[in-house]
C-alpha positions as CSV (number, residue, x, y, z in Angstrom):
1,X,22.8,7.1,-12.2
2,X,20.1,5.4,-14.6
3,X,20.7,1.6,-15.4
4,X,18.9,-0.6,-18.3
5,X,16.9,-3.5,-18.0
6,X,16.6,-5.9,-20.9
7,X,14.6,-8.6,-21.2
8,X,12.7,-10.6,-23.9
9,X,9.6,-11.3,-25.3
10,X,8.2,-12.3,-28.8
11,X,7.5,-10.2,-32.1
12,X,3.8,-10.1,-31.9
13,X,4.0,-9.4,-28.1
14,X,6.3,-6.3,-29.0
15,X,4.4,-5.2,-31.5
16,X,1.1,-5.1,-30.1
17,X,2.4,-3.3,-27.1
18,X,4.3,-0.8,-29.4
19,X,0.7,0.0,-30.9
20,X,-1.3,0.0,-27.6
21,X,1.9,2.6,-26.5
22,X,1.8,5.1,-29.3
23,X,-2.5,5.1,-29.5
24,X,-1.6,6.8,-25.9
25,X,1.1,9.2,-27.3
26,X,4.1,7.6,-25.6
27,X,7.1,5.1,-26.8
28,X,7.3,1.4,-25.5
29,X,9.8,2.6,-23.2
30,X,8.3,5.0,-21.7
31,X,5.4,2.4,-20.9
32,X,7.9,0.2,-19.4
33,X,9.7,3.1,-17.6
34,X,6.3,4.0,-15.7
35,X,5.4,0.6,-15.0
36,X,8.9,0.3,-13.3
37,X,8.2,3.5,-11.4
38,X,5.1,2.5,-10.1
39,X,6.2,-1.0,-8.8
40,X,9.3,0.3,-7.2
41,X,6.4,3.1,-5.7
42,X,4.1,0.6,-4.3
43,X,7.3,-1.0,-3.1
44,X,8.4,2.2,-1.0
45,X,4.9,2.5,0.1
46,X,5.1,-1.1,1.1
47,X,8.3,-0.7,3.5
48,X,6.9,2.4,4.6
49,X,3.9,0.5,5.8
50,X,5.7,-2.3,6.9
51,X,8.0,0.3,9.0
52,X,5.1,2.1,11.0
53,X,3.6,-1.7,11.7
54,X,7.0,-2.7,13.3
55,X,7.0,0.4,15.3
56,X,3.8,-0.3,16.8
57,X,3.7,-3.4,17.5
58,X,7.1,-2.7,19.6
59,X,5.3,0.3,21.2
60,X,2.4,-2.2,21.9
61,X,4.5,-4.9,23.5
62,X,6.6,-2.0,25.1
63,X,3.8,-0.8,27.0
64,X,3.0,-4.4,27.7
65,X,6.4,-4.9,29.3
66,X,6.3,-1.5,31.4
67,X,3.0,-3.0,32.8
68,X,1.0,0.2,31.6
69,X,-1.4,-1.9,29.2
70,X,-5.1,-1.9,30.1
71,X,-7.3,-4.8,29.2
72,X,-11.0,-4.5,28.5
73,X,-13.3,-7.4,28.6
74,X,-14.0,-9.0,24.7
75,X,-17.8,-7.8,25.2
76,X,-16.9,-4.3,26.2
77,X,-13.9,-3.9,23.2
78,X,-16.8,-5.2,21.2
79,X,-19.6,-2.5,22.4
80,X,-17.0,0.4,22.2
81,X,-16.1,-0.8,18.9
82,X,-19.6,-0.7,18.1
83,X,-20.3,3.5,19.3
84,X,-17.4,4.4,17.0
85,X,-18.6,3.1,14.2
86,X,-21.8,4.3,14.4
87,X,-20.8,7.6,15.3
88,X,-18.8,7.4,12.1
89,X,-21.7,6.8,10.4
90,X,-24.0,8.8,11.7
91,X,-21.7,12.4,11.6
92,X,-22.9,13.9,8.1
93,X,-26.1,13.6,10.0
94,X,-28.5,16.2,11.5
């Protein structure tokens, strides 16, 4: 089921974006239909991120609780960090 949304804004506002929407070959409407749409999008996207996050930091603290976590020493996490990233870097290369 669609709904509308109403809101206000002045003449020269309108106007302005009425022109701006036509030079691209659509209706003011349509402009503010597909802004809609993309903030509801980034919304979903947002959720969707903020789902995953929750379910790994409960995995994370799950493993912590079963006592199956392994702990590395700050200067080793660092140096592994360090290998990834340069063999990230360096794969395109002969």
């Amino acid at each position: 089921m669609d709904t509308r949304i109403q809101f206000r804004i002045d003449e020269e506002t309108k106007r302005l974006a009425q022109l701006m929407a036509e030079s691209q070959g659509r209706t003011l409407s349509d402009a503010c239909r597909e802004l809609t749409e993309g903030l509801a999008e980034e919304q979903r996207k947002s959720m969707t991120h903020d789902l995953w996050l929750t379910e790994q930091i409960n995995a994370a603290f799950d493993k912590f609780d079963s006592g199956k976590s392994i702990f590395i020493e700050h200067d080793k996490a660092k140096a592994q960090m360090e290998a990834r990233k340069n063999k990230i870097r360096n794969r395109d290369k002969p």
